[in-house]
DRENPA-3360 file (N, C-alpha, C; in nm, 2 decimals, always signed):
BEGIN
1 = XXXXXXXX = +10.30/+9.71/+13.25/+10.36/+9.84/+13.23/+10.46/+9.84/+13.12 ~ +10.50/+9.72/+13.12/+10.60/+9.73/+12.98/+10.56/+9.70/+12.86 ~ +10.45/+9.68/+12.85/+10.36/+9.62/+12.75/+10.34/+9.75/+12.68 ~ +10.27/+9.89/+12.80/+10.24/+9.96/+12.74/+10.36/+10.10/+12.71 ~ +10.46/+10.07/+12.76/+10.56/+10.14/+12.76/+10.62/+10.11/+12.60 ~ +10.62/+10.00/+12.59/+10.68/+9.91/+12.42/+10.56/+9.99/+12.27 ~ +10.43/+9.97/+12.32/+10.30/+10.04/+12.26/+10.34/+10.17/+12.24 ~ +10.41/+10.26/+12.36/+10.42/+10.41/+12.33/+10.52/+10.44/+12.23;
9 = XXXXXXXX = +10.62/+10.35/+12.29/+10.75/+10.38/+12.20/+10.77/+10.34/+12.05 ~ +10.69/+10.25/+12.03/+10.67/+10.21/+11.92/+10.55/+10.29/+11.81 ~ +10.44/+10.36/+11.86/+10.41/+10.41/+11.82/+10.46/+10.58/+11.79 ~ +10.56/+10.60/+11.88/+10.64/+10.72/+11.85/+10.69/+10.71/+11.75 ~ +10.78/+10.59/+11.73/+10.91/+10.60/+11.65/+10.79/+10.55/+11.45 ~ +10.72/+10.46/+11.49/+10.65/+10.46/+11.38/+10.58/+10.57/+11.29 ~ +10.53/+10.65/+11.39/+10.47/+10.77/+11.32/+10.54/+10.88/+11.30 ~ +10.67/+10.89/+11.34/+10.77/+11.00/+11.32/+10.78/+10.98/+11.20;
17 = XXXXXXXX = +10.85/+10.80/+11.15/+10.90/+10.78/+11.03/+10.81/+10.82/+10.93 ~ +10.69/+10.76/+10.95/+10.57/+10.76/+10.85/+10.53/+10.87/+10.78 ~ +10.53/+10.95/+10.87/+10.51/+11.13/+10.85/+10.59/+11.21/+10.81 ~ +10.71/+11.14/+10.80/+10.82/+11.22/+10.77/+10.80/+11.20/+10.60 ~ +10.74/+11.07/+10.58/+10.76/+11.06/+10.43/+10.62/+11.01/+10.36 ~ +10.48/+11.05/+10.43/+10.42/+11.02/+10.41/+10.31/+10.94/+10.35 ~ +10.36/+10.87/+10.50/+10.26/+10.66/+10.52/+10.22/+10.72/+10.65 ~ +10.09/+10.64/+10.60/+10.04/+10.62/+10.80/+10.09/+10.53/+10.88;
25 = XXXXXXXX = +10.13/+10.46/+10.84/+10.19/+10.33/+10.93/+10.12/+10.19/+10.99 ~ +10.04/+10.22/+10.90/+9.92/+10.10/+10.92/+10.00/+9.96/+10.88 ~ +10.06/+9.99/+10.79/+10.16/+9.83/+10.74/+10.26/+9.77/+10.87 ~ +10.27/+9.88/+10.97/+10.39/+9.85/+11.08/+10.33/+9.82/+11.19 ~ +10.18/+9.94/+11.20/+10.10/+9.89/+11.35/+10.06/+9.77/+11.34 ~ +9.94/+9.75/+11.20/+9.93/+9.59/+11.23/+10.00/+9.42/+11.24 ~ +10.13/+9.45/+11.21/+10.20/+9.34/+11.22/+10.25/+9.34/+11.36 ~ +10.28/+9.45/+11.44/+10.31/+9.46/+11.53/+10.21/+9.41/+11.67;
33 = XXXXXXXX = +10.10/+9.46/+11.61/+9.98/+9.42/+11.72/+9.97/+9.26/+11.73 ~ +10.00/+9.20/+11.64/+9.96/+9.08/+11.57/+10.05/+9.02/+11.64 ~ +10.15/+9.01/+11.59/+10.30/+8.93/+11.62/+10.30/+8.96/+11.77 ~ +10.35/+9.09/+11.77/+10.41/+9.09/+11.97/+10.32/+9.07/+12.02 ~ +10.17/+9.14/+12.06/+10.11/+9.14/+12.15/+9.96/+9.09/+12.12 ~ +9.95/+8.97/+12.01/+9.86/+8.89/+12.01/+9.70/+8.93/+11.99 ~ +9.72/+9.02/+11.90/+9.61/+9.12/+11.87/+9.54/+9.03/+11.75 ~ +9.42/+9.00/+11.80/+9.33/+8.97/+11.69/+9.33/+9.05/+11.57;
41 = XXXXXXXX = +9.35/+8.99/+11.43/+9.38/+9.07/+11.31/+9.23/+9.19/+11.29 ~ +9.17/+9.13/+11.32/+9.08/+9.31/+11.29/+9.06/+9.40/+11.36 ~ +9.10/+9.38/+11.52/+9.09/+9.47/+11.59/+9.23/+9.52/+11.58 ~ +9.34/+9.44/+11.53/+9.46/+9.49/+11.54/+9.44/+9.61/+11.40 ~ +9.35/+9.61/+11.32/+9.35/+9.70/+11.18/+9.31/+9.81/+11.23 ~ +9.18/+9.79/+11.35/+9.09/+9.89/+11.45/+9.17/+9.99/+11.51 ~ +9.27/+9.95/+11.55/+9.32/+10.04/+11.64/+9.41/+10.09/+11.56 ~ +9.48/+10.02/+11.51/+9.57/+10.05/+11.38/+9.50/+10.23/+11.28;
49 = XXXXXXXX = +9.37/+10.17/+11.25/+9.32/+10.31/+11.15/+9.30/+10.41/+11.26 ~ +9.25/+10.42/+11.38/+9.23/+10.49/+11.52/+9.39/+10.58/+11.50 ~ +9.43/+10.48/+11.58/+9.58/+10.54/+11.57/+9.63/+10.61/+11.43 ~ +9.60/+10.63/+11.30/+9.64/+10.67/+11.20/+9.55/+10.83/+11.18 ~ +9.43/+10.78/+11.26/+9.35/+10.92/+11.25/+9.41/+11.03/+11.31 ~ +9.45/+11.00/+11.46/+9.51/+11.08/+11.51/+9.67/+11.15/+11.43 ~ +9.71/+11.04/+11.41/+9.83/+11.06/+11.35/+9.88/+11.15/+11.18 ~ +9.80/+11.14/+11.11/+9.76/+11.18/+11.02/+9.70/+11.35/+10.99;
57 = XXXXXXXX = +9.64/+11.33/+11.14/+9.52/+11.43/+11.09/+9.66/+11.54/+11.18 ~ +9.69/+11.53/+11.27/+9.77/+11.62/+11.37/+9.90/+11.66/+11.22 ~ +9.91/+11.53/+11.15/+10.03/+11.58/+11.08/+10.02/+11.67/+11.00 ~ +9.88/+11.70/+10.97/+9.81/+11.74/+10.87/+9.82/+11.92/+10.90 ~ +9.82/+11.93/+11.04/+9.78/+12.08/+11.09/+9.93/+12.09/+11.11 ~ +10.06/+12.06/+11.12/+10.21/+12.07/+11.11/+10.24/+12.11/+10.94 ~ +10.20/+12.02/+10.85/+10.22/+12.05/+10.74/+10.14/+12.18/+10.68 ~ +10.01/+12.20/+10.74/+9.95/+12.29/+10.65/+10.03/+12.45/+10.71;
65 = XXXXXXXX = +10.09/+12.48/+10.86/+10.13/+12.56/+10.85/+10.33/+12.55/+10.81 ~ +10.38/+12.48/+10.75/+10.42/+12.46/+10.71/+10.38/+12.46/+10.54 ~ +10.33/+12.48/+10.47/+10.25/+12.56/+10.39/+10.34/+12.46/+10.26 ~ +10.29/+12.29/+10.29/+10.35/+12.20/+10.16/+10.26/+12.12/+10.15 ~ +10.13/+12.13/+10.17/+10.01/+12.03/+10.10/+9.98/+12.09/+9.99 ~ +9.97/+12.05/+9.85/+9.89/+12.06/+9.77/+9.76/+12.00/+9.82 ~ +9.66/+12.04/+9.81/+9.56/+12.03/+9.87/+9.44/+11.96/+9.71 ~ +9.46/+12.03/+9.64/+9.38/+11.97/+9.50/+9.41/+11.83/+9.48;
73 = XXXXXXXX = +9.56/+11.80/+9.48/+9.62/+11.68/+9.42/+9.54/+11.57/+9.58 ~ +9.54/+11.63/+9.69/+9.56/+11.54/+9.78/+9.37/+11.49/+9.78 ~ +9.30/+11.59/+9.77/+9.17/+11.57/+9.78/+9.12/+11.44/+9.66 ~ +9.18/+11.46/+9.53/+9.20/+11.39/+9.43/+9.25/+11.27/+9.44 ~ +9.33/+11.23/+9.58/+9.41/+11.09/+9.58/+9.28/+11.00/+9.65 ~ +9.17/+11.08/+9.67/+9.06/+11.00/+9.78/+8.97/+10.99/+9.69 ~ +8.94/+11.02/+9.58/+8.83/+11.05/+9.51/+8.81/+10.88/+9.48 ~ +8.87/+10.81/+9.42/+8.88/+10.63/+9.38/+8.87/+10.53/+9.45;
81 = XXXXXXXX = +8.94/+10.58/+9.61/+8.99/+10.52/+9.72/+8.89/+10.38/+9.73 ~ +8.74/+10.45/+9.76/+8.64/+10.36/+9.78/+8.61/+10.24/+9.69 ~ +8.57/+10.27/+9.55/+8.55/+10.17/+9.47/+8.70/+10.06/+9.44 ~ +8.81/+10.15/+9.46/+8.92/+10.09/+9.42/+8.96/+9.94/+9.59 ~ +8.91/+9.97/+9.69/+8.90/+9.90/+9.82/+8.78/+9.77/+9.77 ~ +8.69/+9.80/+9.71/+8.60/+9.71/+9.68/+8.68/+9.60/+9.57 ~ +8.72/+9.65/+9.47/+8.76/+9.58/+9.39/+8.88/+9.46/+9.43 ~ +8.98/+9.55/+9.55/+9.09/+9.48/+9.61/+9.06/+9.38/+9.69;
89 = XXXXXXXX = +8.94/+9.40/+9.79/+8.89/+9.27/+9.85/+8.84/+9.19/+9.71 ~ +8.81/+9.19/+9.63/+8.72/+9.11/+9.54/+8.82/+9.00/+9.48 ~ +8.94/+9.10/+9.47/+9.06/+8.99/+9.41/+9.10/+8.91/+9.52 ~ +9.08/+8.93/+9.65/+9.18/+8.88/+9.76/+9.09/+8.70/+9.74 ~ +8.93/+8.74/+9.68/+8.83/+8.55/+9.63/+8.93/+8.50/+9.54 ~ +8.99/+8.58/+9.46/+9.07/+8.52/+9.32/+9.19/+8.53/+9.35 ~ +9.27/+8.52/+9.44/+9.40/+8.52/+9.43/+9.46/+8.53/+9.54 ~ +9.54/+8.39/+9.61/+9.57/+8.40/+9.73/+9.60/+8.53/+9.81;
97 = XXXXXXXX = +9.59/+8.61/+9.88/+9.61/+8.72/+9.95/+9.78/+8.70/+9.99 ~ +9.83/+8.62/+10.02/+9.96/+8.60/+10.06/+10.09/+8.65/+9.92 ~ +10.03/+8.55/+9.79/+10.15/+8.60/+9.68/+10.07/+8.74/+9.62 ~ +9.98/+8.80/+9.63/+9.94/+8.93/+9.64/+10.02/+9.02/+9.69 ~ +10.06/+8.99/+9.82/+10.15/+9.07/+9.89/+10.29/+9.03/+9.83 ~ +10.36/+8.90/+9.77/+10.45/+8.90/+9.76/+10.51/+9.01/+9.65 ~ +10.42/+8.98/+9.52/+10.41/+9.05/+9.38/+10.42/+9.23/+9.46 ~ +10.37/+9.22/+9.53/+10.35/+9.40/+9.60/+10.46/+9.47/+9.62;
105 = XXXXXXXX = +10.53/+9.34/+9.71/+10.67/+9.36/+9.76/+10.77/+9.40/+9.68 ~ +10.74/+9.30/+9.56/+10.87/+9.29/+9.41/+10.87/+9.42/+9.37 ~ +10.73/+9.50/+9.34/+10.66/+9.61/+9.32/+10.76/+9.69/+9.39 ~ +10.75/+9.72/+9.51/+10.78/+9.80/+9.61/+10.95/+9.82/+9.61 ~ +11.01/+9.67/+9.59/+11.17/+9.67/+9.58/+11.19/+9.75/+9.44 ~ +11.15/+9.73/+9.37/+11.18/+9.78/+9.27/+11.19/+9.96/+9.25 ~ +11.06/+10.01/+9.31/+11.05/+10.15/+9.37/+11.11/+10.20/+9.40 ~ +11.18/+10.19/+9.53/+11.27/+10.16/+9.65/+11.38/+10.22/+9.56;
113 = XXXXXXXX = +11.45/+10.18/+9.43/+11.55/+10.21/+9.37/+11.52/+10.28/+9.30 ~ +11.43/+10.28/+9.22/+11.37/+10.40/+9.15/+11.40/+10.57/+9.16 ~ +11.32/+10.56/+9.34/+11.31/+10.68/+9.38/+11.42/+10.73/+9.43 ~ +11.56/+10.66/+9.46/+11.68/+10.66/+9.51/+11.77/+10.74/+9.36 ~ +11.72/+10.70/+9.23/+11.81/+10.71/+9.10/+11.73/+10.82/+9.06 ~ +11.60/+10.85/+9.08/+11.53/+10.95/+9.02/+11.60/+11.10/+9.04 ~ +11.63/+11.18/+8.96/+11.67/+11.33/+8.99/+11.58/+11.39/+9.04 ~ +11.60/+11.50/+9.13/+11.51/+11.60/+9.18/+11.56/+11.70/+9.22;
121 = XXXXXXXX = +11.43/+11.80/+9.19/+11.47/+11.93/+9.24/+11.56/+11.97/+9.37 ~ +11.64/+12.06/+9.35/+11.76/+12.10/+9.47/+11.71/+12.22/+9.50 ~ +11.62/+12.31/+9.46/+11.61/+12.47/+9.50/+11.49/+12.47/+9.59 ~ +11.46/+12.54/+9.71/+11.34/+12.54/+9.78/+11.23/+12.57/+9.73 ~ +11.27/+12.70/+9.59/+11.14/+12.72/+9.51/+11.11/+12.64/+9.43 ~ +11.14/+12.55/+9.43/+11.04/+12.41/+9.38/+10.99/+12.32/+9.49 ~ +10.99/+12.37/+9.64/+10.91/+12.27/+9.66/+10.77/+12.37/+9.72 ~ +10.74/+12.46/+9.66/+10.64/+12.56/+9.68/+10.47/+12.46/+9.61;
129 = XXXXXXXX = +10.45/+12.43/+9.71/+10.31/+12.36/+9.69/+10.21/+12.50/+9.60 ~ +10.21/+12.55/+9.61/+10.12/+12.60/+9.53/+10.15/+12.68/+9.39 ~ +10.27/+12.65/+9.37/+10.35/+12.70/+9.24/+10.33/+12.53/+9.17 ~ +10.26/+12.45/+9.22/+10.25/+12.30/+9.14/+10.07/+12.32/+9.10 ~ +10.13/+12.29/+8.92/+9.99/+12.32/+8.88/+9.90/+12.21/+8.87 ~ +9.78/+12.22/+8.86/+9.69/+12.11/+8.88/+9.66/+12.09/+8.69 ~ +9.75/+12.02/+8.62/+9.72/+12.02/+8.47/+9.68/+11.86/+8.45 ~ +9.66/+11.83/+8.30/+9.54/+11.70/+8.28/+9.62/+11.65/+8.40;
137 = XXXXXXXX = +9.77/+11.55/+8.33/+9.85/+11.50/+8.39/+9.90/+11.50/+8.48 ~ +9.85/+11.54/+8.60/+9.89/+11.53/+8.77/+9.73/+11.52/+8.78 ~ +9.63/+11.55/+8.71/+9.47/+11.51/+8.73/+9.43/+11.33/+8.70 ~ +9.53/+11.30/+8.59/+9.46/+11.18/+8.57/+9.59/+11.08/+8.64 ~ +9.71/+11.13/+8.69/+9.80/+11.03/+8.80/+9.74/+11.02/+8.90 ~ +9.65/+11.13/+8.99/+9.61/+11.17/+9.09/+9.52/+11.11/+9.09 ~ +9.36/+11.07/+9.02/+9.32/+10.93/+9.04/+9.33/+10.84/+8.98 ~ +9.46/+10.80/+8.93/+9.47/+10.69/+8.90/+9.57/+10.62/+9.02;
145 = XXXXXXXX = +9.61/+10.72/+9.11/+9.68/+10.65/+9.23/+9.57/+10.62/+9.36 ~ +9.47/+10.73/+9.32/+9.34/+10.72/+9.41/+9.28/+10.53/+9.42 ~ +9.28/+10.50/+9.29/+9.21/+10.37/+9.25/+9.31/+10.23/+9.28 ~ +9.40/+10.30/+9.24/+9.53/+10.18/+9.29/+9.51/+10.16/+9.43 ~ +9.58/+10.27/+9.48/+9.56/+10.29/+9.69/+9.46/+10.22/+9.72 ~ +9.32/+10.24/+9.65/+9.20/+10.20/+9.75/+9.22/+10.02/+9.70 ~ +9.27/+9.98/+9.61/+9.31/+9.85/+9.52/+9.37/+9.78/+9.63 ~ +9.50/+9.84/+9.63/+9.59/+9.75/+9.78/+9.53/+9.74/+9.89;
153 = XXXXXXXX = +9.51/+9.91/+9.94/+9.45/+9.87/+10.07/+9.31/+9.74/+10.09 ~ +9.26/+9.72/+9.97/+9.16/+9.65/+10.00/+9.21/+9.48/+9.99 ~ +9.33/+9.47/+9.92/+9.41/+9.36/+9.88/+9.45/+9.32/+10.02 ~ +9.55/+9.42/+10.08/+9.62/+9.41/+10.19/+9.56/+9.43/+10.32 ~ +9.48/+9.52/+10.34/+9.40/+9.58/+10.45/+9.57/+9.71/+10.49 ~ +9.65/+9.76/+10.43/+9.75/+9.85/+10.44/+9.82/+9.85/+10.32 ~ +9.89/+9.97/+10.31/+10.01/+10.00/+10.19/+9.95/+10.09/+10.11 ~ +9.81/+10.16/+10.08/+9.76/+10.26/+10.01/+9.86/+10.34/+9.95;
161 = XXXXXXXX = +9.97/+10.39/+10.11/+9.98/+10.55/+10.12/+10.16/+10.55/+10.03 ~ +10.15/+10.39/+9.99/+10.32/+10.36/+9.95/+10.22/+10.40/+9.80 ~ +10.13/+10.39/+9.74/+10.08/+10.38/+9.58/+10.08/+10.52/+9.54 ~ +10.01/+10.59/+9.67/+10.01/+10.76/+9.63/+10.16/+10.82/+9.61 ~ +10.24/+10.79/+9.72/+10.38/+10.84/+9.71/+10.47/+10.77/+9.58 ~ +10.45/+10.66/+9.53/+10.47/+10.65/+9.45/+10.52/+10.70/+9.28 ~ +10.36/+10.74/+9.31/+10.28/+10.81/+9.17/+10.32/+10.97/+9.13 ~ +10.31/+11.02/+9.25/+10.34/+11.14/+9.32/+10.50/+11.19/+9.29;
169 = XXXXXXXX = +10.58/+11.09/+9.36/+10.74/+11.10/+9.32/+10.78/+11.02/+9.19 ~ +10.74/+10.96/+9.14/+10.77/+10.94/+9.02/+10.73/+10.97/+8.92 ~ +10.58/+10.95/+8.88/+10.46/+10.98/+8.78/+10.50/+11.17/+8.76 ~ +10.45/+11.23/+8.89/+10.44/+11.38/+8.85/+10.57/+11.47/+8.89 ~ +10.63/+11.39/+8.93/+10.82/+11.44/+8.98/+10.79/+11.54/+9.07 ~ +10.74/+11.54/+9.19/+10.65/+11.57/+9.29/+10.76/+11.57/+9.36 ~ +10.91/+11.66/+9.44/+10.93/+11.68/+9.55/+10.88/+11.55/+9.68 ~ +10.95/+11.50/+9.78/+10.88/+11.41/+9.88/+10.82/+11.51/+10.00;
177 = XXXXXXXX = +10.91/+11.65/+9.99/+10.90/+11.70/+10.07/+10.73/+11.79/+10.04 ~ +10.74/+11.78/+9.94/+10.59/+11.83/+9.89/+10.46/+11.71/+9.90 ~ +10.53/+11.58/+9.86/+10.42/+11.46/+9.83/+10.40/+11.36/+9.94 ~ +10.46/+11.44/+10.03/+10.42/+11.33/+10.19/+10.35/+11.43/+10.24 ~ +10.39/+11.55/+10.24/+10.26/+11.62/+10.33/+10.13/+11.63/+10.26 ~ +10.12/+11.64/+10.13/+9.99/+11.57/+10.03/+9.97/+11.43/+10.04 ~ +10.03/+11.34/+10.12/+10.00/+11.28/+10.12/+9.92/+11.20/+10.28 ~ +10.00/+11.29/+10.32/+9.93/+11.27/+10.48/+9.77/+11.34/+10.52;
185 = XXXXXXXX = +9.75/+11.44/+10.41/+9.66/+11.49/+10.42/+9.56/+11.41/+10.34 ~ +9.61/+11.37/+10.23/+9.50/+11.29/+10.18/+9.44/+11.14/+10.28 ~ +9.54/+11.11/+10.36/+9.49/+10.99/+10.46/+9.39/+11.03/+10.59 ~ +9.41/+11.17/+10.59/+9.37/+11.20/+10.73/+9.21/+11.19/+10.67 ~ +9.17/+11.26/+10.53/+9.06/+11.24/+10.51/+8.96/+11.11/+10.51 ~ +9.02/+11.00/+10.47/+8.95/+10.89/+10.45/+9.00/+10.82/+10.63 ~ +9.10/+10.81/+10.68/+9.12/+10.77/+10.81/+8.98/+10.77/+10.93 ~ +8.96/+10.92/+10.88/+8.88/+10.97/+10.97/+8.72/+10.86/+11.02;
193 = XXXXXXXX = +8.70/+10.82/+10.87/+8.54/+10.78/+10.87/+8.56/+10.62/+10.85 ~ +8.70/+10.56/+10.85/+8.74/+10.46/+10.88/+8.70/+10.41/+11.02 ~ +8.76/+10.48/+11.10/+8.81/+10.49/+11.21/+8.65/+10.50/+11.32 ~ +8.56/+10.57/+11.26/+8.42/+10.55/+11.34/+8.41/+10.43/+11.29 ~ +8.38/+10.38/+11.17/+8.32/+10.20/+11.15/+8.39/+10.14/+11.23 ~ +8.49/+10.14/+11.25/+8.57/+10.00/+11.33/+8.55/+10.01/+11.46 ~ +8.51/+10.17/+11.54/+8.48/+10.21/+11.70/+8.30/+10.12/+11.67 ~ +8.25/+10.17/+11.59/+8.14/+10.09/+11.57/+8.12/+9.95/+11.61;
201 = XXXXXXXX = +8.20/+9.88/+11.53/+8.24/+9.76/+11.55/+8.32/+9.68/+11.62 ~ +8.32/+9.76/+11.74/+8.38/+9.72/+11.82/+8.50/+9.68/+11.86 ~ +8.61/+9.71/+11.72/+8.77/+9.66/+11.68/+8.87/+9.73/+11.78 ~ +8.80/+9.83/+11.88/+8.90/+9.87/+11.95/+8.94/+9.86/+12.09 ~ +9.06/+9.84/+12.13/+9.11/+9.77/+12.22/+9.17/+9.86/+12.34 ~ +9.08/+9.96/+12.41/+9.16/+10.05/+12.45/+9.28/+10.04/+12.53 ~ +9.33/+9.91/+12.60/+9.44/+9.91/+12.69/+9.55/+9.89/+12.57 ~ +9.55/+9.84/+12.41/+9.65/+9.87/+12.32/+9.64/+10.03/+12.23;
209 = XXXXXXXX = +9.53/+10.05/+12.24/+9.53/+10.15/+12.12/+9.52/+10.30/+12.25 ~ +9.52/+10.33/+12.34/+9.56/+10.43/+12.43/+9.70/+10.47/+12.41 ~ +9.84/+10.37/+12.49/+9.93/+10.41/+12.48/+10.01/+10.44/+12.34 ~ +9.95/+10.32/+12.22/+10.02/+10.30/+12.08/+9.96/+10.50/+12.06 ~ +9.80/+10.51/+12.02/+9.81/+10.60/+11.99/+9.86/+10.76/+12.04 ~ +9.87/+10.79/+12.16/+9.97/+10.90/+12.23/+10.06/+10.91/+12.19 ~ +10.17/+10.76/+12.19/+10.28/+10.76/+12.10/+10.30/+10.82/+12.01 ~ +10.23/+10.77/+11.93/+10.17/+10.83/+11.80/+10.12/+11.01/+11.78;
217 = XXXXXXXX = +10.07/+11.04/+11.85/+10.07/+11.23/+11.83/+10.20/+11.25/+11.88 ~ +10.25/+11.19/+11.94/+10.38/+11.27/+11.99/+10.49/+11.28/+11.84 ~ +10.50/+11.14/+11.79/+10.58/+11.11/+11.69/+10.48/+11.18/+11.52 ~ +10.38/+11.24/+11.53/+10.32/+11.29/+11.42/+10.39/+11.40/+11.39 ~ +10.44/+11.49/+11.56/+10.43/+11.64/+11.55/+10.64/+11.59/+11.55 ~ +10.65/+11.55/+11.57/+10.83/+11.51/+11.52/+10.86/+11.51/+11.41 ~ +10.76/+11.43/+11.33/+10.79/+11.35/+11.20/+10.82/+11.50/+11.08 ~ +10.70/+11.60/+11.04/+10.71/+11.69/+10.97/+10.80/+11.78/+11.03;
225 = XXXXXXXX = +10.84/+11.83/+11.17/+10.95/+11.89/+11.24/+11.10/+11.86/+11.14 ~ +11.11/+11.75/+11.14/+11.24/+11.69/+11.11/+11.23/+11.65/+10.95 ~ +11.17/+11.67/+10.91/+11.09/+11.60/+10.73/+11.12/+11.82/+10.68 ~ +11.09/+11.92/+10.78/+11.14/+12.04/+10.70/+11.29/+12.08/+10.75 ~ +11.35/+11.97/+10.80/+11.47/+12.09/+10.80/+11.61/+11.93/+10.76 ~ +11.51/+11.86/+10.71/+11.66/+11.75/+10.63/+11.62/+11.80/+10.46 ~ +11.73/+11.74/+10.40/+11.69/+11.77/+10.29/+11.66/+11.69/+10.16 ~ +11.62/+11.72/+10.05/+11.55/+11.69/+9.98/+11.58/+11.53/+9.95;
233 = XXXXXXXX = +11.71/+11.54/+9.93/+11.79/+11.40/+9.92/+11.75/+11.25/+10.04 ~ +11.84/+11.33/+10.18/+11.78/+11.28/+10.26/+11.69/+11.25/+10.31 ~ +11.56/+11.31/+10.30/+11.42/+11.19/+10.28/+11.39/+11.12/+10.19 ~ +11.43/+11.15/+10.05/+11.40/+11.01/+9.97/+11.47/+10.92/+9.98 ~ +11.64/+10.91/+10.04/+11.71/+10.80/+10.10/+11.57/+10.69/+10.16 ~ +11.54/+10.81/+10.32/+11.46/+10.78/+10.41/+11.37/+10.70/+10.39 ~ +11.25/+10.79/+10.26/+11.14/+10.69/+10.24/+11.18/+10.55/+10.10 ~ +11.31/+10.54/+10.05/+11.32/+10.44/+10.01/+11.35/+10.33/+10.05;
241 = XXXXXXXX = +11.41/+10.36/+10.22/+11.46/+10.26/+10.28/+11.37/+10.20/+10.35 ~ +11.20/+10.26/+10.38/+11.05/+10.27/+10.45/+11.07/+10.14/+10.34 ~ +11.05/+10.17/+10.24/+10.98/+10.10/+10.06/+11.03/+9.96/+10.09 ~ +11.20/+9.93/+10.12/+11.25/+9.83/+10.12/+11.22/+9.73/+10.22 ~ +11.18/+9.79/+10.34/+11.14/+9.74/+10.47/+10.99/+9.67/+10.48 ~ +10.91/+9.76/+10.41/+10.78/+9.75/+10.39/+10.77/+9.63/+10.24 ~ +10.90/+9.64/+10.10/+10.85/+9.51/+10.05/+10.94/+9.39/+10.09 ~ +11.02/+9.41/+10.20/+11.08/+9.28/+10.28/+10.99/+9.22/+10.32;
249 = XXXXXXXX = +10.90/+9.27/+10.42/+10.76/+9.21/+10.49/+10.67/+9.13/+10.39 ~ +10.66/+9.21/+10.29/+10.56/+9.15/+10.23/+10.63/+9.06/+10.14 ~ +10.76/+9.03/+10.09/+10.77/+8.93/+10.05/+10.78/+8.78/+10.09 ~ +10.79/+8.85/+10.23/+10.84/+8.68/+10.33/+10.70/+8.65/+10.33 ~ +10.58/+8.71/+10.34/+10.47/+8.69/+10.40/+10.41/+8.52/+10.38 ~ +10.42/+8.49/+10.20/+10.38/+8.34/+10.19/+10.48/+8.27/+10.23 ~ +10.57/+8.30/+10.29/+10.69/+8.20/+10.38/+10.68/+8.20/+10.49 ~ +10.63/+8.25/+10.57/+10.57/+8.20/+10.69/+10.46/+8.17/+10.73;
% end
């Protein structure tokens, strides 16, 4: 019972954060499955993308009536995803997977500060999703963060959704409050058809992936709740402090 009580709660507090700033949380479920509760790494990915489907897609129906998906930019962050996944496993034959993640991490610290120094809009009428125009330049960042994302994730088997926010808040000076709900939407799409292969394959574990994922809808419909009524500052604090936590992990990784 406390196994699954730890599962709930943790998948609450994970997908509040994640959705507040637009990650699925795939980088937190699977270390967690792994480490605490001795989850085979691919079924721990299994339940992990499961759980992100739910999570994702629910945040998806919060944000859209909350009316801050760009929806062009977001359909556009999937368009690469696939071939750029192929390529990232391909490197993981050429290049230890462990200092992969470390170089990610350095990547990620560096972000982390970036998006903390970067100026941004203060008026609510800039964070009007549909007053953001779809010109070359938010066309050719938008897959070019497509190709990166599908790059890591295929590197890492997580971290896509840190490449799109990225790109997003810094490349097109994208509001977070505008580029996580674009960006949650763009995950719910590819999550979805994820998430039958691995039920396929048998990766899923329903005495962990039941309680984690409930957790998880509970903490989806929190996350954009609380992501519209802080402000603009205070989530990119939020998601830079996600950035630092997430390239901490991955820098220790070839050290242990």
């Amino acid at each position: 019972m406390i196994a699954e009580i730890t599962l709930f709660l943790s998948g609450f507090c994970i997908a509040t954060v994640s959705t507040m700033v637009g990650l699925g949380g795939g980088v937190f479920f699977v270390p967690l499955l792994v480490l605490a509760f001795g989850v085979p790494t691919q079924k721990a990915t299994g339940i992990s993308v499961l759980t992100m489907t739910f999570t994702t897609t629910l945040a998806t129906i919060q944000y859209a009536r909350q009316k801050r998906i760009n929806y062009k930019v977001g359909i556009l962050l999937d368009v690469f995803d696939a071939p750029g996944a192929i390529i990232g496993a391909y490197l993981t034959l050429l290049i230890n997977s462990n200092w992969l993640a470390f170089i990610f991490g350095c990547f990620l610290l560096l972000i982390s500060i970036l998006v903390i120094r970067k100026p941004y809009p203060a008026r609510e009428g800039d964070l009007d999703a549909d007053a953001f125009r779809l010109s070359f330049k938010v066309i050719f960042f938008s897959l070019l963060a497509s190709f990166l994302s599908g790059v890591v994730a295929g590197m890492l088997g997580a971290g896509g959704g840190t490449v799109d926010e990225t790109v997003m808040v810094l490349a097109l000076n994208m509001p977070v409050k505008m580029s996580s709900a674009t960006s949650v939407f763009g995950m719910a799409l590819t999550n979805f058809i994820a998430a039958i292969s691995h039920m396929g394959l048998g990766n899923i574990v329903p005495t962990c992936a039941a309680p984690l994922a409930v957790g998880a809808i509970f903490g989806s419909q929190v996350g954009p709740y609380v992501s519209k009524h802080v402000s603009e500052g205070v989530l990119r604090k939020i998601l830079s402090g996600v950035f630092l936590i997430i390239a901490a992990r991955m820098i220790i990784i070839p050290f242990i």
